[in-house]
N, C-alpha and C positions, 0 to 999 in steps of 0.2 A: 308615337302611338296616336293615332287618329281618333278623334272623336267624332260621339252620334251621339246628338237627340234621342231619346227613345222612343218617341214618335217614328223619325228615323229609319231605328234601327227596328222596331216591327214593321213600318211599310216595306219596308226595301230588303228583310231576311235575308234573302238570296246572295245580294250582293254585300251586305252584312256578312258574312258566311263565307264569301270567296275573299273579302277585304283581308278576312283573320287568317283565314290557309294560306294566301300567297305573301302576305305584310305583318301576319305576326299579332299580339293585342290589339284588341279596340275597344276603347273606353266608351261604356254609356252614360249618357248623365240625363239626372231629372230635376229637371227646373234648377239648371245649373250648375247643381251639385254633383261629381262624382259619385254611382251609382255601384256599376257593376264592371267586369272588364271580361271579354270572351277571347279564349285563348286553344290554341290548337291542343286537340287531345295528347300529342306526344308530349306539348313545353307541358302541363299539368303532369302527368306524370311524372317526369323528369322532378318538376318542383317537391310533387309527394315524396317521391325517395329523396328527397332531398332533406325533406323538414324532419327536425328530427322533435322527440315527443317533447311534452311540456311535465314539468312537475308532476302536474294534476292528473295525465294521460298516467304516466307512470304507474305513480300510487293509486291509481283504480284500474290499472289494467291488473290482470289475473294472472300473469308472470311470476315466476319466482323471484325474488330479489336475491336468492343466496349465492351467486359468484358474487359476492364485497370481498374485497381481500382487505383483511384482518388477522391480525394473531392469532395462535390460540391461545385459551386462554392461561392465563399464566406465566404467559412466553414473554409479553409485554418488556421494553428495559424501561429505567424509568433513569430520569435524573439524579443524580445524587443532591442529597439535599444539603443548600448550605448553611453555616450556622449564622446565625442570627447577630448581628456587630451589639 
């Protein structure tokens, strides 16, 4: 993966632009730090269906949760218990 400046990678856009469609990510960085990474619209997509939700995404989406499979109730087996030496 190739890097830019971000100085860079604003002056020269264009070729910033073609670097990513024909070679794939390119990394920007500011004041030496890994910044940001520009990536062709198909690989990002590709990456979205790919990720899959986090906990937090889950439990505050508006989804049903009710395919769990679970017993019903009562159905349960349970251990036999052992007695106590």
């Amino acid at each position: 993966m190739h890097t830019w400046p971000v100085q860079d990678a604003k002056a020269r856009f264009s070729e910033f632009l073609d670097a990513c469609l024909a070679q794939g990510p390119q990394m920007v960085t500011r004041r030496g730090a890994e910044a940001a990474v520009l990536v062709p619209a198909q690989e990002w997509r590709r990456l979205q269906s790919a990720a899959k939700p986090s906990l937090k995404q889950l439990l505050l989406s508006g989804q049903v949760r009710a395919d769990l499979i679970a017993p019903e109730r009562g159905q349960a087996r349970r251990r036999p218990v052992e007695p106590m030496a």
